[in-house]
N, C-alpha and C positions, 0 to 999 in steps of 0.2 A: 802545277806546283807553284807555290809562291816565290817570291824574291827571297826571304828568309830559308826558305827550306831548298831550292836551289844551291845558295851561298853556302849554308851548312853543309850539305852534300861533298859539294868543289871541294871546301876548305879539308872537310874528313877524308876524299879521296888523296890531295896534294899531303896530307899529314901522315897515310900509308906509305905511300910512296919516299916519303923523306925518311921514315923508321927503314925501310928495306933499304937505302941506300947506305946506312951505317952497318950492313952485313958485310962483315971482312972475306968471305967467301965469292964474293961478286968478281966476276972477269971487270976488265977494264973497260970494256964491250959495255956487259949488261950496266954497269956502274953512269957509263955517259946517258945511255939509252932512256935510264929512268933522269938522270937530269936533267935532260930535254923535255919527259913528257911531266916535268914539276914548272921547267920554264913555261910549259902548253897549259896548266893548268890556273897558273896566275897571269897569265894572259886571259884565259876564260873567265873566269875570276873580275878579270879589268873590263873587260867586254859586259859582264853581266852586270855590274854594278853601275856603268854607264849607264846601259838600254833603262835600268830599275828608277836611275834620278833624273834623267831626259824624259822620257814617259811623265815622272812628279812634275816636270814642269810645264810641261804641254798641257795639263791638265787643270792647273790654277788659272 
């Protein structure tokens, strides 16, 4: 996969996740559970966009 299609991926899976967190139905449980794994996801997110412009520059 490329860097683009990678980012889109993250970005669309972290943008599920934050629509199911505004479900008034969620325990207080499942409700953390997904905020953590939105914090895991823009962490991946921060990770990948590194390795993407470190790589750009090793390469000039």
């Amino acid at each position: 996969m490329e860097y683009k299609e990678v980012r889109d991926f993250l970005e669309e899976m972290k943008q599920n996740l934050e629509n199911k967190v505004q479900d008034k139905n969620l325990s207080p449980e499942e409700r953390e559970e997904i905020k953590k794994s939105i914090v895991n996801y823009d962490y991946i997110i921060e990770l990948t966009d590194m390795n993407h412009y470190e790589r750009g520059s090793i390469n000039q």
